[in-house]
C-alpha positions as CSV (number, residue, x, y, z in Angstrom):
1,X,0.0,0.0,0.0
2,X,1.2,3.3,-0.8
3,X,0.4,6.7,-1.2
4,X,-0.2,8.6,-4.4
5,X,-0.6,12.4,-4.0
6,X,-2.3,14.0,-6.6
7,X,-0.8,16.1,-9.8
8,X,3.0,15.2,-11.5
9,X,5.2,16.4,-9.4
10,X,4.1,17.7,-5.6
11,X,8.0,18.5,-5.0
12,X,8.8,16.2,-2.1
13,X,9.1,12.3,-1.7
14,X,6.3,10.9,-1.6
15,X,7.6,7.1,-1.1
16,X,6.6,5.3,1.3
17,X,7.0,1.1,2.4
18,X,3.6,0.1,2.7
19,X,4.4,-3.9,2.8
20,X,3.8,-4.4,6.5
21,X,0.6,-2.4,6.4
22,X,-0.3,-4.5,3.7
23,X,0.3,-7.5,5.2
24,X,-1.6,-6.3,8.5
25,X,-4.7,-4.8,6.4
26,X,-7.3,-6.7,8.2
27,X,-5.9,-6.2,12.3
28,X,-4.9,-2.6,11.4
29,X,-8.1,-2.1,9.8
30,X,-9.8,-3.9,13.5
31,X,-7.7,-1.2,15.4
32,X,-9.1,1.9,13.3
33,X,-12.4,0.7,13.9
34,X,-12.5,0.3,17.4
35,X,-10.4,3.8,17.5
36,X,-13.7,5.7,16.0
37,X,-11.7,6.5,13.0
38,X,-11.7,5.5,9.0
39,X,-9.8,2.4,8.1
40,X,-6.5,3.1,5.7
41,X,-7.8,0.9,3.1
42,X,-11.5,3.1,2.4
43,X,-8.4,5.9,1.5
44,X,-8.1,2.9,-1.5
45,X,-8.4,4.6,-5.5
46,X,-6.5,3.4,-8.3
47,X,-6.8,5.4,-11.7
48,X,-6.1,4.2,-14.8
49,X,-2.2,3.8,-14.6
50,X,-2.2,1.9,-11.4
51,X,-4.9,-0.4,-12.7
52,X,-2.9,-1.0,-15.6
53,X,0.3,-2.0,-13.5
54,X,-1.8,-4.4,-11.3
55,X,-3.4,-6.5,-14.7
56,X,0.5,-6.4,-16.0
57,X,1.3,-7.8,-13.0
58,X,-1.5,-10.7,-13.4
59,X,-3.8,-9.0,-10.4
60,X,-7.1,-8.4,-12.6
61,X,-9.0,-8.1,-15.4
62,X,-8.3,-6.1,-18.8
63,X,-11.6,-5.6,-18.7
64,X,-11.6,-3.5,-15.5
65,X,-10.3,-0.8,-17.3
66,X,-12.9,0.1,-19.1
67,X,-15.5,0.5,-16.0
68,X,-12.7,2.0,-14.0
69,X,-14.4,5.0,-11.9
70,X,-12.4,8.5,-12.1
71,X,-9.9,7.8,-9.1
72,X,-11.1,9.7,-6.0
73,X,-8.9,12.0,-3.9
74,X,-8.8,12.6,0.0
75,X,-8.0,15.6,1.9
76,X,-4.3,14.8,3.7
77,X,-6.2,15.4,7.4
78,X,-8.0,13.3,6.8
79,X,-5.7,10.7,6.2
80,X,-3.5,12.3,9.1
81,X,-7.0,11.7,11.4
82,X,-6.7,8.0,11.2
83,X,-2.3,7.2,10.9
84,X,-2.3,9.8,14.1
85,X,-5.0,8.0,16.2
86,X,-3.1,4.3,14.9
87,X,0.3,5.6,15.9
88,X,-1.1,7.0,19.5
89,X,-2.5,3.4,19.6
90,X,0.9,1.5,18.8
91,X,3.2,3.5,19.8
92,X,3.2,1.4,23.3
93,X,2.2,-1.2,22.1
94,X,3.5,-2.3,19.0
95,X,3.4,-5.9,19.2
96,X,-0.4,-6.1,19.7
97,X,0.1,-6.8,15.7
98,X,2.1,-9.3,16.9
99,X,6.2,-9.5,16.0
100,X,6.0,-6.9,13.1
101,X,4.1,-4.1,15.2
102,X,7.4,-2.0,15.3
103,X,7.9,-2.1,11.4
104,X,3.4,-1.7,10.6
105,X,4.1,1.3,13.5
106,X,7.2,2.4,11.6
107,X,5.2,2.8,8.4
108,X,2.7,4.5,9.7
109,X,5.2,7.4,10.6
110,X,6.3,7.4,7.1
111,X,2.5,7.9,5.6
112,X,2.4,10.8,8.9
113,X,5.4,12.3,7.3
114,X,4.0,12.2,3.4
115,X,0.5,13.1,4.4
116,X,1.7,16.1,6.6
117,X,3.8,17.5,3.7
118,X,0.2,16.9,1.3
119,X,-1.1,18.7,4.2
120,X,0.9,21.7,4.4
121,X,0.7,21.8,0.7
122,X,-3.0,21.6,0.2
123,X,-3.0,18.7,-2.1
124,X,-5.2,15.6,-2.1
125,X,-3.8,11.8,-2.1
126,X,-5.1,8.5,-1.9
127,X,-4.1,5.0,-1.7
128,X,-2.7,2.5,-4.0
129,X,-1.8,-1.2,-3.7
130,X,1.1,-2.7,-6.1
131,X,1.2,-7.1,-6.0
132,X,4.9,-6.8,-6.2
């Protein structure tokens, strides 16, 4: 999972590892619920380039693309909302992911970092998932 801000170029890095959160989807997912806060994965678009990478990658249907919806964008807070109330969450205790807490707790501060920069810059991102 990883975040793609919105336009070419938003003049900072936007990369971010998003294989542990991946990995964790469903118990992260648990832990934003019963925090009161959106899930990461509802923050889930793909456009057309995205979706083109995942059927390359043998992850869908050709077909898809042609009933692909226009790729919707979030506001950065409130993104920030739901990696803040996760970190507050983990930072204690990371392991009640179980022995990759620390690294699902470390990405989260990278997608704090990105989304704060979106933030300050008032741009719009979502997420994206690559199979690789």
């Amino acid at each position: 999972m990883y975040i793609v801000v919105e336009g070419e170029d938003p003049g900072y890095d936007t990369f971010v590892n998003g294989s542990s959160l991946a990995q964790h989807e469903d118990a992260v997912e648990r832990l934003a619920l019963r925090l009161g806060v959106k899930p990461l994965i509802e923050f889930f678009s793909a456009d057309e380039n995205s979706m083109a990478l995942l059927i390359e990658e043998g992850a869908g249907n050709p077909e898809l693309l042609r009933k692909l919806p226009a790729p919707q964008w979030y506001p950065a807070s409130d993104g920030l909302v739901t990696v803040i109330a996760l970190l507050d969450a983990l930072k204690d205790e990371p392991h009640q992911l179980g022995s990759e807490g620390p690294l699902v707790l470390a990405e989260l501060e990278e997608y704090a970092r990105v989304l704060k920069k979106t933030e300050a810059r008032g741009l719009r991102w979502h997420l994206a998932v690559s199979w690789r």
